[in-house]
N, CA and C of each residue as an Amber inpcrd file, in Angstrom:
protein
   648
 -78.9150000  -7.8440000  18.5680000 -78.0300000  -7.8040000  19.7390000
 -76.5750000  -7.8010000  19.2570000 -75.7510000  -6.9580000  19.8470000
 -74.5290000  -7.2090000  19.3860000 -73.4770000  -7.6160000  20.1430000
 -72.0320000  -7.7430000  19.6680000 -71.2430000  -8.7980000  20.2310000
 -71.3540000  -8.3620000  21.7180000 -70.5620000  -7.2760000  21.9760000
 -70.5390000  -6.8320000  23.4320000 -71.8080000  -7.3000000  24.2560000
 -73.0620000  -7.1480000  23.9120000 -74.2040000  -7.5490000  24.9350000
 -74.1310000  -9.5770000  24.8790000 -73.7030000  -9.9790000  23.7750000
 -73.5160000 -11.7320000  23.7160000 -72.5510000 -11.9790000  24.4840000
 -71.4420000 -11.2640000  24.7600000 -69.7750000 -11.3820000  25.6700000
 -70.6530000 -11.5740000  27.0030000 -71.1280000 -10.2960000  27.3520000
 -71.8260000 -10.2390000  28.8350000 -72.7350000 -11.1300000  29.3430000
 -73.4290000 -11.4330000  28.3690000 -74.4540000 -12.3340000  28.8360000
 -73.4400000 -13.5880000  29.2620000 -72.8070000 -14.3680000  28.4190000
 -71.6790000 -15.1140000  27.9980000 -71.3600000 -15.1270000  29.8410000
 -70.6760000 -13.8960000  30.4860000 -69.8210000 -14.2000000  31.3180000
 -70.8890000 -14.6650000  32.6080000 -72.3300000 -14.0120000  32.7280000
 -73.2060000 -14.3200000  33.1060000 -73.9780000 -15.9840000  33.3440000
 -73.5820000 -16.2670000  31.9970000 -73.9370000 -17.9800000  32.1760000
 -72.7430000 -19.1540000  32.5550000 -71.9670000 -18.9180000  32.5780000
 -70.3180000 -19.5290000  33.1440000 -71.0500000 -20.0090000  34.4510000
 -71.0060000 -21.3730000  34.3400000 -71.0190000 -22.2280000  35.7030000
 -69.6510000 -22.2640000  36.4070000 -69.9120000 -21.8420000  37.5230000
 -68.6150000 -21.0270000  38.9250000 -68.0190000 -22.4640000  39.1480000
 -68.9360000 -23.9490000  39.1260000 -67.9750000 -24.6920000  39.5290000
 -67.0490000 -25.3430000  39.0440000 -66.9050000 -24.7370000  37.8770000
 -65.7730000 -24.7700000  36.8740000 -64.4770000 -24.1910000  37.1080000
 -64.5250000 -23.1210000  37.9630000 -63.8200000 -22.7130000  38.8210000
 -62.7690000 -22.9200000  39.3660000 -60.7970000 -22.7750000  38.3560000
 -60.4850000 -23.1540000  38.8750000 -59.3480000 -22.4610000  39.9020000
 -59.0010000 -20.8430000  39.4660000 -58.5480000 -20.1310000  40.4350000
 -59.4540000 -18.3530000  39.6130000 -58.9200000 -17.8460000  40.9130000
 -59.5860000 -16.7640000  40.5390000 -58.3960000 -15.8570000  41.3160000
 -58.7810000 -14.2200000  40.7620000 -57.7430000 -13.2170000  41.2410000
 -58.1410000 -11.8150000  40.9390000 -57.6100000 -11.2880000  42.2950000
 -58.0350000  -9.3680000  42.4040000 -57.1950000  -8.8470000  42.7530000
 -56.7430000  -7.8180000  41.6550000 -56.0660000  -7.2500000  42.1430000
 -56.0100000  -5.8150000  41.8860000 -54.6850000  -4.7760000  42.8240000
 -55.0460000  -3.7290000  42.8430000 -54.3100000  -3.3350000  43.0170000
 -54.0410000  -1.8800000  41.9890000 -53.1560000  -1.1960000  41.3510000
 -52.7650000   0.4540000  41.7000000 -51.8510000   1.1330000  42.7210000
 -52.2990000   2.6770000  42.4240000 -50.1210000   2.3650000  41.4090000
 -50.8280000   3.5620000  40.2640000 -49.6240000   3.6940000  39.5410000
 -49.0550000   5.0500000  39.0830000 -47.6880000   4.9340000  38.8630000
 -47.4830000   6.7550000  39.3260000 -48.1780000   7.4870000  37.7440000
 -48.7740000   6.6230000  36.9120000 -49.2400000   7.2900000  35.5760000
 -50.3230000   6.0760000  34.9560000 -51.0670000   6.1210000  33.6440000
 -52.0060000   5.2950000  33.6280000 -51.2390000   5.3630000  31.9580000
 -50.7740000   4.0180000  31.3620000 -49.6310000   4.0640000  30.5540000
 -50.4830000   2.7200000  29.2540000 -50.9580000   3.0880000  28.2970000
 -51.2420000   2.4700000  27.5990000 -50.4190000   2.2440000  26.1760000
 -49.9600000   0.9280000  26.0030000 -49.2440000   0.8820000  24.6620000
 -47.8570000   1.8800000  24.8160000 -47.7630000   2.5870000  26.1780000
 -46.6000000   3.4780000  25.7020000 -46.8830000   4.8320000  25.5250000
 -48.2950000   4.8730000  25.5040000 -48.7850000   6.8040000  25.6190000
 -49.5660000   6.7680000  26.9730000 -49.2620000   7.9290000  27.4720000
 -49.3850000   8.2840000  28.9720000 -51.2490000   8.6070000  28.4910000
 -51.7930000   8.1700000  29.4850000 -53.2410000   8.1960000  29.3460000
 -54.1200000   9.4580000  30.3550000 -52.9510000   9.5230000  31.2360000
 -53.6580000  10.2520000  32.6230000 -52.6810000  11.6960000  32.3960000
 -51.5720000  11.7660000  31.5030000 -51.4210000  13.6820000  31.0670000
 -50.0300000  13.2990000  32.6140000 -49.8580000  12.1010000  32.7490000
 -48.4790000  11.8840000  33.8660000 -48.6760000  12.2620000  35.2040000
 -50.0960000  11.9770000  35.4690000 -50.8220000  11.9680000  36.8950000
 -51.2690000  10.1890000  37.2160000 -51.2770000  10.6480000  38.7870000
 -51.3200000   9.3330000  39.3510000 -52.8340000   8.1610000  38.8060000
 -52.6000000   7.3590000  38.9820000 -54.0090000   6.7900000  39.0380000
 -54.0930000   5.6210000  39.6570000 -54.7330000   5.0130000  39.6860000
 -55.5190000   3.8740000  40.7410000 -56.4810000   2.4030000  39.7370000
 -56.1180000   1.5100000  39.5570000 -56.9640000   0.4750000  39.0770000
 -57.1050000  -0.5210000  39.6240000 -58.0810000  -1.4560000  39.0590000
 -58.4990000  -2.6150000  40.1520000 -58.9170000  -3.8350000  39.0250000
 -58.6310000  -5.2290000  38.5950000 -58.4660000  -5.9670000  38.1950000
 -59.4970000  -7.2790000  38.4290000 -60.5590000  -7.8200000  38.1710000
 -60.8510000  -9.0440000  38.7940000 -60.9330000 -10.1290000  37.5840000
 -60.3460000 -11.5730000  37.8560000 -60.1440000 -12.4690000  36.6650000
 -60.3250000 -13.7130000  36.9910000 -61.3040000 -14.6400000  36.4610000
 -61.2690000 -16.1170000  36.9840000 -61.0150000 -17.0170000  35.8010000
 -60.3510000 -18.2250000  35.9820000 -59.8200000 -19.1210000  35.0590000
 -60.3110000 -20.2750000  35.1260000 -61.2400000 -20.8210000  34.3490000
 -61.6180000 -21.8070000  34.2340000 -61.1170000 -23.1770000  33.6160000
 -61.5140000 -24.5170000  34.3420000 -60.4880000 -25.8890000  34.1070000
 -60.5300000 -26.1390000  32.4270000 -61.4080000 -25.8450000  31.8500000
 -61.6350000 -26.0300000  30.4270000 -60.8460000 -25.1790000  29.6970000
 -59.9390000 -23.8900000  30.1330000 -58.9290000 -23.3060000  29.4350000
 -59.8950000 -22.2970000  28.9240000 -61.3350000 -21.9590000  29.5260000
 -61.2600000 -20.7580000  28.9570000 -61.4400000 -19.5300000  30.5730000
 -61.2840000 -18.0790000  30.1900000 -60.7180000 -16.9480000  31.3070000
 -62.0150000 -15.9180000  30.8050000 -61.9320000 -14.6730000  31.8890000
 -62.3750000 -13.4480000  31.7800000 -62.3990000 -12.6230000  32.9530000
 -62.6800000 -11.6680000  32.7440000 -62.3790000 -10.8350000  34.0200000
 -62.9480000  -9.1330000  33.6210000 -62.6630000  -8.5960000  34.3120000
 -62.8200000  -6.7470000  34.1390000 -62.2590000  -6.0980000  34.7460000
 -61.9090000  -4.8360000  34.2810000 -60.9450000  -3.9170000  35.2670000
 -61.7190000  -2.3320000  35.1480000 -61.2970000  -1.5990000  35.6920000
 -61.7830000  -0.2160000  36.2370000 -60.6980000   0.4710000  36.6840000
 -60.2200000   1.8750000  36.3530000 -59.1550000   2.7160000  36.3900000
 -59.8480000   4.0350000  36.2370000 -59.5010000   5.0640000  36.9050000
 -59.5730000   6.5050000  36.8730000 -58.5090000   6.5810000  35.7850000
 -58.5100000   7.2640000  34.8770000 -57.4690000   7.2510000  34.1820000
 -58.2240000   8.6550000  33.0690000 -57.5150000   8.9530000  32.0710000
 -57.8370000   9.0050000  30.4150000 -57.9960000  10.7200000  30.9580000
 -57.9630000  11.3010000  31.8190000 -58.3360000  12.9640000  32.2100000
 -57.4800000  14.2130000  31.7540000 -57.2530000  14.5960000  30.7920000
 -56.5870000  15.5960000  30.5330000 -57.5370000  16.4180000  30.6380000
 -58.6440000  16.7160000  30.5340000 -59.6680000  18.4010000  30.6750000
 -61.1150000  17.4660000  31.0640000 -61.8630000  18.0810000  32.0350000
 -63.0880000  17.3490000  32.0030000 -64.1720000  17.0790000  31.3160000
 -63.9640000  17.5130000  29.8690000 -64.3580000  16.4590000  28.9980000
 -64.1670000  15.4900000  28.3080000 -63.0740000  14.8760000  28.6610000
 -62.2100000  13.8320000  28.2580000 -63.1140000  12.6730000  29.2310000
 -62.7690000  11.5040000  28.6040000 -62.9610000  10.3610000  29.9770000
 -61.9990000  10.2320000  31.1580000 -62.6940000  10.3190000  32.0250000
 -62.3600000   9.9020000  33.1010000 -62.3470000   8.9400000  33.9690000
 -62.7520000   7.4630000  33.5830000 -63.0280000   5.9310000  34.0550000
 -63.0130000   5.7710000  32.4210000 -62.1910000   4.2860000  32.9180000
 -62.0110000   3.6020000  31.9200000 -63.0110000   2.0220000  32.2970000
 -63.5930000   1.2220000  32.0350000 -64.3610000   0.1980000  32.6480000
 -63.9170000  -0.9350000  31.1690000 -63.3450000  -1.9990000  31.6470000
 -63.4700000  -2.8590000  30.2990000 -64.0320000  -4.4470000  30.8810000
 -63.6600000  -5.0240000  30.1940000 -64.0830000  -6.5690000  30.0130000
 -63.4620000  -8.0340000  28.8720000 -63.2190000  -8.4600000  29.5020000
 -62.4510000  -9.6440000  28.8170000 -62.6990000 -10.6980000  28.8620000
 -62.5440000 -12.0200000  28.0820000 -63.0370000 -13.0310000  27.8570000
 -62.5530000 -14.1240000  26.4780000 -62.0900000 -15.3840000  26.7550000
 -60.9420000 -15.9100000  26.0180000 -60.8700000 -17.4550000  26.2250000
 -59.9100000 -17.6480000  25.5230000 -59.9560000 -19.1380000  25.6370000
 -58.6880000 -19.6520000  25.8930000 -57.7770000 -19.8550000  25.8830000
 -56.0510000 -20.6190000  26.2340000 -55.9940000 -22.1850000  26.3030000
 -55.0150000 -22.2070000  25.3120000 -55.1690000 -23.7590000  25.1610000
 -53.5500000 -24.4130000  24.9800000 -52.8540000 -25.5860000  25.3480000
 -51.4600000 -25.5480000  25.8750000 -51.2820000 -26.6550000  24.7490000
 -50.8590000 -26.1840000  23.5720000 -50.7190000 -26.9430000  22.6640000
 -49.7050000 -28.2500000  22.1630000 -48.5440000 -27.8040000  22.8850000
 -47.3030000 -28.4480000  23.4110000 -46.6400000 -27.8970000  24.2630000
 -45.5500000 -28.7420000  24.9440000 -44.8840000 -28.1810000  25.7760000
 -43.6600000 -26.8780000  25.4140000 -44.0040000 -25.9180000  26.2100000
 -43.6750000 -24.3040000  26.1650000 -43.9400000 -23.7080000  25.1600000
 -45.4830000 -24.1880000  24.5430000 -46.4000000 -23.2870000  23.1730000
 -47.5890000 -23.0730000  23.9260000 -48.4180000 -21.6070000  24.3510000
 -49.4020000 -21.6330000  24.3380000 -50.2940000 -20.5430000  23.5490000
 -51.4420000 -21.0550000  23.0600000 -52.0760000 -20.1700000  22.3850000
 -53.1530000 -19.5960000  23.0550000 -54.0920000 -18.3030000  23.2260000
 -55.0270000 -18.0890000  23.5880000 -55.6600000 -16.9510000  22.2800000
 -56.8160000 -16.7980000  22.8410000 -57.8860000 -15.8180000  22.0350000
 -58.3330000 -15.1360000  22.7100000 -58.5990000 -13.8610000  22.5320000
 -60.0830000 -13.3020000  23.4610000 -60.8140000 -12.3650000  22.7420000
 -61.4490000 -11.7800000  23.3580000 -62.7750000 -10.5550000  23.1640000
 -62.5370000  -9.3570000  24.2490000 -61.7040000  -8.3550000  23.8370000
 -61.9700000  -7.3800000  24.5980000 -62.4400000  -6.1210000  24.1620000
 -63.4360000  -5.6000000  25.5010000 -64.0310000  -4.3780000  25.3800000
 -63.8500000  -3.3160000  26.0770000 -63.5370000  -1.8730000  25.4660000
 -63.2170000  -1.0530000  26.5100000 -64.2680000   0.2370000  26.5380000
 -64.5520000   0.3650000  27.4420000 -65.4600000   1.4910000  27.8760000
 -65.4360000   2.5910000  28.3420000 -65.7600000   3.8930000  28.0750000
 -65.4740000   5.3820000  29.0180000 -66.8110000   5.7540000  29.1010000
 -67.4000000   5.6330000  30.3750000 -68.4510000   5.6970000  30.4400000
 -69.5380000   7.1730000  29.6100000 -68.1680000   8.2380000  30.2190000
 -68.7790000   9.2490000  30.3430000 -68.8330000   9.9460000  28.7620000
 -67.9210000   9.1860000  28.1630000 -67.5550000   9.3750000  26.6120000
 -67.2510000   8.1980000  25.8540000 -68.7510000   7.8560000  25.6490000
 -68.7630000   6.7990000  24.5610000 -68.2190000   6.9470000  23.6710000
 -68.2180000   7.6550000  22.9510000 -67.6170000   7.6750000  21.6170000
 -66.0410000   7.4610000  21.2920000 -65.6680000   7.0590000  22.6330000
 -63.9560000   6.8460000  22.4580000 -64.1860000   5.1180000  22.8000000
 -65.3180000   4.5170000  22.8580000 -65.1710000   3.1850000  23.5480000
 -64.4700000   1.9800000  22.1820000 -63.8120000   1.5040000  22.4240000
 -63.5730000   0.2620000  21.1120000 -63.3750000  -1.3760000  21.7600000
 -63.4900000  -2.0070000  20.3290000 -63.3290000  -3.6890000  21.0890000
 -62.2970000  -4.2530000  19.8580000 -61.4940000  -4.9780000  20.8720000
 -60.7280000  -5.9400000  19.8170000 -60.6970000  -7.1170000  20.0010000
 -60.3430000  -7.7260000  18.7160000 -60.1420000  -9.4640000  19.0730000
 -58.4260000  -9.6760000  19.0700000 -57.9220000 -10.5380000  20.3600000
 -56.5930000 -10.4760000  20.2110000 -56.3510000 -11.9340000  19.9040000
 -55.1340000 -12.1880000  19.3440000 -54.3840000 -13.6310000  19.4350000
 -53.1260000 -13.3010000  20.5230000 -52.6490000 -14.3260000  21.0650000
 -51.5720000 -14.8870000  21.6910000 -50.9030000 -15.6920000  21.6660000
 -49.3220000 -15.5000000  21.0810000 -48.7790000 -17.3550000  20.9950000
 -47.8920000 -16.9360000  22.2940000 -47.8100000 -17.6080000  22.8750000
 -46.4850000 -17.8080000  24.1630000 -45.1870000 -18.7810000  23.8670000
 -44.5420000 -18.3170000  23.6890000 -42.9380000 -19.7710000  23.5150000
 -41.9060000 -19.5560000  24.3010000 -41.8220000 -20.3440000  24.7160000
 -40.6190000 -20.2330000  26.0330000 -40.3650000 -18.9930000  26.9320000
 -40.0400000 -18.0640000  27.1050000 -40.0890000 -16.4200000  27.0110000
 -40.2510000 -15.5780000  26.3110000 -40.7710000 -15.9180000  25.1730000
 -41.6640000 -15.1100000  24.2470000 -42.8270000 -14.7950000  24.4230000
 -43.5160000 -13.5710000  23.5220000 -45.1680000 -13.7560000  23.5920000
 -44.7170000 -12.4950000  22.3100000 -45.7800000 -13.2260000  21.5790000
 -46.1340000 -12.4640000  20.0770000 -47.6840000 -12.4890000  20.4780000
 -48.1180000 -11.0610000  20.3110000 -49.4710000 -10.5890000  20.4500000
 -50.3550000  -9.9670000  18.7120000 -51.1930000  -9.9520000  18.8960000
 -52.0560000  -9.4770000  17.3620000 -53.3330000  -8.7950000  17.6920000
 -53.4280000  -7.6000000  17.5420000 -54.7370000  -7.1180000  18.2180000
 -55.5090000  -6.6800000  17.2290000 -56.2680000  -7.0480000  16.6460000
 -57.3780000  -6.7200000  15.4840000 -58.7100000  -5.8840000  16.1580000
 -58.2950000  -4.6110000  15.5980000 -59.3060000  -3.4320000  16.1620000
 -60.7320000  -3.7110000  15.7640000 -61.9140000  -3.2010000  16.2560000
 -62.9830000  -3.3980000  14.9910000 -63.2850000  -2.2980000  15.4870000
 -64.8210000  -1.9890000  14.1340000 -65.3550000  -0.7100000  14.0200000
 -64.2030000   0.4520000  13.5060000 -63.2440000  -0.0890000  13.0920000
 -62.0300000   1.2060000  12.1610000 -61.5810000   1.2460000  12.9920000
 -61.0080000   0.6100000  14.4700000 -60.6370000   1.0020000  15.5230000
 -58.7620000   0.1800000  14.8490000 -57.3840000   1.1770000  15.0380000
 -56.2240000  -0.1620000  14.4760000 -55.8650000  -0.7820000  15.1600000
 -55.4250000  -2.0490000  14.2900000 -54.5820000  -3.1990000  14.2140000
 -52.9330000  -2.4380000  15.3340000 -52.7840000  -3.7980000  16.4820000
 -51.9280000  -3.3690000  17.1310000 -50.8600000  -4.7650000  17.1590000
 -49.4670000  -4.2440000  16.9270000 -48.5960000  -5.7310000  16.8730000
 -47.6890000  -5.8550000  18.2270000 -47.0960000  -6.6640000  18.4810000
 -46.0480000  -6.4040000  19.8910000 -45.6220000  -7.7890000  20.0260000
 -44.1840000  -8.1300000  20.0350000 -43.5820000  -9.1270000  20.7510000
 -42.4960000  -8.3960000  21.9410000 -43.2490000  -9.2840000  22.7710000
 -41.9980000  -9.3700000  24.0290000 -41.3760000 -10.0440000  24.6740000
 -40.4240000  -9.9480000  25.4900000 -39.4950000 -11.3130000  26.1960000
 -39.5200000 -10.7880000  27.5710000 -39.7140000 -11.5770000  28.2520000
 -39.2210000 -12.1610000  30.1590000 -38.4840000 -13.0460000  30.5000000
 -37.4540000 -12.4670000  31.4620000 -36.1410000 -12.8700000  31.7060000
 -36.6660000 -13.5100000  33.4610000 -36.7230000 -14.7860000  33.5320000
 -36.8590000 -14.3360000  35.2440000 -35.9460000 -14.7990000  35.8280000
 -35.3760000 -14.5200000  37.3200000 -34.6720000 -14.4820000  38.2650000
 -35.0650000 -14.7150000  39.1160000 -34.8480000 -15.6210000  40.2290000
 -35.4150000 -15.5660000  41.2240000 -37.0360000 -15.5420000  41.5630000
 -37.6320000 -14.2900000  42.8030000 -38.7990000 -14.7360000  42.3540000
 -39.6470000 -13.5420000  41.1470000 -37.9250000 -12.8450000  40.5540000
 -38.6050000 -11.7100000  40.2470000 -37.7520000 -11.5460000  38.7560000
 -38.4830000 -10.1250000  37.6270000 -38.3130000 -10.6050000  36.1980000
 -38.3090000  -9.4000000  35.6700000 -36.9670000  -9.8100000  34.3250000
 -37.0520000  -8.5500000  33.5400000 -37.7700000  -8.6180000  32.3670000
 -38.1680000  -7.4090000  31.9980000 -39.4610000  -7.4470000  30.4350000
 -39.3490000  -6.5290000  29.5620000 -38.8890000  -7.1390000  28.7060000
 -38.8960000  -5.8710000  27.1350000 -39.9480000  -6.1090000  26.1510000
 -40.7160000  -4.8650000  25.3600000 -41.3690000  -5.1750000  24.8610000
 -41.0320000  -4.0390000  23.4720000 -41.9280000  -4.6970000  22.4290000
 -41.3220000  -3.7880000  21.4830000 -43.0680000  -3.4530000  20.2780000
 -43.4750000  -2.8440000  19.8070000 -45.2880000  -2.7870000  19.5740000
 -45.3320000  -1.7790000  18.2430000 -46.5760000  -2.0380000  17.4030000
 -46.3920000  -1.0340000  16.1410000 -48.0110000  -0.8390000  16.2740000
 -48.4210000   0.2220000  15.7270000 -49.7430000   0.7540000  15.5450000
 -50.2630000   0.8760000  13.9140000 -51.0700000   0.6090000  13.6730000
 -51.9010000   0.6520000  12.1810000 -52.3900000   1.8970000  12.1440000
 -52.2170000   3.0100000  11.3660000 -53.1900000   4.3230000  11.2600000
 -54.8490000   3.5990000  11.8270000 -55.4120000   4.8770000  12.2230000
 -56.7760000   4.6730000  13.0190000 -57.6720000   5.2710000  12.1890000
 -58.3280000   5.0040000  11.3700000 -59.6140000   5.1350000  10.4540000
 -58.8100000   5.9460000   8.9910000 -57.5120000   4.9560000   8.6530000
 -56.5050000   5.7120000   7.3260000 -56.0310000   6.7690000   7.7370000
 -56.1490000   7.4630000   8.5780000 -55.2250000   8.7700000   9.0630000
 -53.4940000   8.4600000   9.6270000 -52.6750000   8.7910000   8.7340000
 -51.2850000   8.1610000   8.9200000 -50.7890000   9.0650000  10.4600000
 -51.1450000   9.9110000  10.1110000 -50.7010000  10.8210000  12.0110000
 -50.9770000   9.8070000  13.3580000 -51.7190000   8.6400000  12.9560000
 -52.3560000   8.3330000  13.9690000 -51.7090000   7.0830000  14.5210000
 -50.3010000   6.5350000  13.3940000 -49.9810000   5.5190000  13.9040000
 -48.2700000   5.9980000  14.2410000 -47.8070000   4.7930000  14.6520000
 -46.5440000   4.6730000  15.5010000 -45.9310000   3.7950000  16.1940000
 -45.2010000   3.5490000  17.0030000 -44.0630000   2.3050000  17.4670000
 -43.5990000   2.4070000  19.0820000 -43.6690000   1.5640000  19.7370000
 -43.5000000   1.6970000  21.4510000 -42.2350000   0.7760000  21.4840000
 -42.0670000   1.1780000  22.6820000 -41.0910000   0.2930000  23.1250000
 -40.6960000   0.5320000  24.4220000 -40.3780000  -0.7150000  25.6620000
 -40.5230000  -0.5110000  26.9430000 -39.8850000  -1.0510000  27.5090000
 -38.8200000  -1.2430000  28.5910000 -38.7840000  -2.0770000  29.2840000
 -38.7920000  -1.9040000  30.9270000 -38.7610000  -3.0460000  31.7710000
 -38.4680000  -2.8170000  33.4390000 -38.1940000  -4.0090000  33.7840000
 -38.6050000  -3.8900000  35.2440000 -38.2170000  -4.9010000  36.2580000
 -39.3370000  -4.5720000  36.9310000 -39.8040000  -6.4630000  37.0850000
 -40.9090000  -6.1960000  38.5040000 -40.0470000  -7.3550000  39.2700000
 -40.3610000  -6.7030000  40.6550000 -39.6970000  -7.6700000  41.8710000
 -41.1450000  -7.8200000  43.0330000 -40.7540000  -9.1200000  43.3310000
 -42.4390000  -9.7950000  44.1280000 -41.6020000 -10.1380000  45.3660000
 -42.7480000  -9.8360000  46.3510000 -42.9750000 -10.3860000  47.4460000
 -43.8580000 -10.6780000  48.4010000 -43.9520000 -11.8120000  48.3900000
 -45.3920000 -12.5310000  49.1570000 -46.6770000 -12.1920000  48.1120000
 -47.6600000 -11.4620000  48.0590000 -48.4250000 -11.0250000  47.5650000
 -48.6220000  -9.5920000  46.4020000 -47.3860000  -9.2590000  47.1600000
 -47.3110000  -7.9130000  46.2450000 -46.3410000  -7.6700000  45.3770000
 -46.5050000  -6.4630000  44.2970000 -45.1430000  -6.5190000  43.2690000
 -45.1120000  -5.4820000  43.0090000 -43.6900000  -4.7850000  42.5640000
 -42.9040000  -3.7330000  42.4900000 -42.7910000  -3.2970000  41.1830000
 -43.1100000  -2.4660000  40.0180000 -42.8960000  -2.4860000  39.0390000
 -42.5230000  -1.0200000  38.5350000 -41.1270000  -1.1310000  37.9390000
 -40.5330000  -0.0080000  37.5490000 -40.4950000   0.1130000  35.6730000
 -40.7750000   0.8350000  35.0650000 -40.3780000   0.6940000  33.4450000
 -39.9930000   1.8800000  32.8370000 -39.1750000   1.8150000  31.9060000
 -39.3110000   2.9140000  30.8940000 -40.2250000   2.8630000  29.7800000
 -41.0350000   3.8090000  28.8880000 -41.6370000   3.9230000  28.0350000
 -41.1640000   5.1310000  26.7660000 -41.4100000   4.7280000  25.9210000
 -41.2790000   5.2270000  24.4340000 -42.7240000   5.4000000  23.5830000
 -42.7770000   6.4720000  23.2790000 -43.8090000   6.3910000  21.6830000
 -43.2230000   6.9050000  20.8520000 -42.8960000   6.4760000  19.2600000
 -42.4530000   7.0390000  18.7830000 -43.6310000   7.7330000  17.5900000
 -43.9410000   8.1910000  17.1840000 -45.0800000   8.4750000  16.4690000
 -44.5320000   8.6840000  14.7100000 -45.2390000   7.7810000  13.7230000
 -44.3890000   7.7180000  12.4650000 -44.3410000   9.1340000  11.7310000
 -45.6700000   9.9500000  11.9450000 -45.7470000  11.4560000  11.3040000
 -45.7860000  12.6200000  12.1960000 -45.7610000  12.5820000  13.4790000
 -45.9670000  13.5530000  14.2920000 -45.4340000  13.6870000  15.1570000
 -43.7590000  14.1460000  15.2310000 -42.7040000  14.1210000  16.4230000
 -43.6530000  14.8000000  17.7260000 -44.7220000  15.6550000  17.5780000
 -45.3780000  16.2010000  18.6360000 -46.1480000  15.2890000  19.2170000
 -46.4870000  14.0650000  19.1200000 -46.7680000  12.8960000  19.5550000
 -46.5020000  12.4020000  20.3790000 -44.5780000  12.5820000  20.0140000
 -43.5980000  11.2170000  20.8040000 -44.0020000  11.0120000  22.0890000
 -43.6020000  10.1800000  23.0470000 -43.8990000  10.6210000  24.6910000
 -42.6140000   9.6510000  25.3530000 -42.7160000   9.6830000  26.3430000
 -41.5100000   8.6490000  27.1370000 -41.4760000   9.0120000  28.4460000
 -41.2790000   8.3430000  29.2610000 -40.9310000   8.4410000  30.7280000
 -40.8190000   7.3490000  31.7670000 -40.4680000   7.3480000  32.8780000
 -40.7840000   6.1560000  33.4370000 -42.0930000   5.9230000  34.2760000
 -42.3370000   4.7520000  34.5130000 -43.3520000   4.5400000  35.2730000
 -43.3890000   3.5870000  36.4780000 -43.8670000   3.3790000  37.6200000
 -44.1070000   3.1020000  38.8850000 -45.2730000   2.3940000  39.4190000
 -45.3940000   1.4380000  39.7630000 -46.4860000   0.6380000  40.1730000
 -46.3800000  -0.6050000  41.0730000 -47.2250000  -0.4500000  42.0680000
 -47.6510000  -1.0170000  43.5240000 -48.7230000  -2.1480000  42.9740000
 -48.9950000  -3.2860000  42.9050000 -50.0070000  -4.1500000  42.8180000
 -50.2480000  -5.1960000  44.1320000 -50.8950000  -5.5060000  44.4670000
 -51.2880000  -6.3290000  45.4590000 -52.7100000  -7.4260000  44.8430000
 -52.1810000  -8.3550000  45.1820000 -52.9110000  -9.3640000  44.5330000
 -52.8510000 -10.4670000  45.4980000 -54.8580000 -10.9710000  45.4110000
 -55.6770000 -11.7360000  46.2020000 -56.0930000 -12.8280000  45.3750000
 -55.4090000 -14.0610000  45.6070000 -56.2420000 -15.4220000  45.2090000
 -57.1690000 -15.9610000  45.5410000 -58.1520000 -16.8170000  45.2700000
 -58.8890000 -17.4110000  45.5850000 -59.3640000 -18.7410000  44.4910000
């Protein structure tokens, strides 16, 4: 059995009354923007989010997006899954872990899983994404500024070549503003790829996104 079928089972045996908030939410965005490379070819898309947090500090959740479609043999749904632990080590340090998996249904062979770290410090967050299966290593620190009930975010990210192929790696960088109200949030950004061997790579533009989000 391998990890992915132990994750699932995993989220399967989680006693609910552990339960200590939960959340859905839902996304149409004017592009489907991963790491900084446009995923959807700069067409609209649509995702949907569900995540519960448990009192013991550990989380998981899954999401689902039309996304990844440049020709119809490309993927077209993206389906993943997540699952982690967060733990508040001192005051304004937090660390978490997880297990994520991402899926295209229709084209397995693009599916990968990573294990991430997270430190959080004050308005910081330094991320570490360790690919597996030859899948690369992804780095990124970013900062949030907030205001009111609403916040600015820069982020800055490097890529590891993907199975030793140097074409394959490169450097992001992003920032915006999301502004909230009541339930919903506004999110505007710019994006960058810079690609280290293949200026035909680069990408950039801005992006647009509507979320609405349900507690429970």
């Amino acid at each position: 059995m391998n990890l992915s079928k132990l994750i699932k089972i995993f989220l399967l045996l989680i006693p609910f009354n552990l339960l200590s908030q939960g959340e859905i939410a839902l996304s149409p965005n004017s592009d489907s923007i991963w790491r900084d490379i446009t995923q959807n070819n700069g067409n609209p898309s649509i995702g949907a989010d569900f995540d519960f947090n448990l009192e013991n500090g550990f989380y998981s959740g899954f999401w689902i997006e039309n996304c990844c479609s440049e020709t119809k043999s490309y993927p077209n749904k993206e389906i993943g899954y997540r699952t982690g632990f967060s733990q508040i080590v001192k005051e304004n340090l937090i660390i978490s872990i997880e297990y994520l998996g991402t899926n295209y249904p229709n084209s397995k062979k693009d599916n990968f899983d990573e294990i991430k770290l997270d430190l959080f410090f004050y308005n910081f967050l330094i991320s570490y994404s360790a690919g597996l299966d030859s899948f690369p290593d992804y780095y990124e620190i970013s900062y949030k500024y907030e205001f009111l009930d609403h916040s600015f975010n820069i982020s800055f990210g490097d890529f590891k070549p993907f199975k030793d192929n140097p074409i394959s790696n490169g450097s992001n960088i992003d920032f915006g503003v999301e502004l909230n109200a009541n339930d919903f949030s506004f999110e505007i950004s710019y994006f960058y790829f810079d690609s280290n061997m293949n200026s035909n790579l680069n990408n950039d533009g801005l992006v647009f996104s509507i979320t609405k989000n349900t507690f429970f």
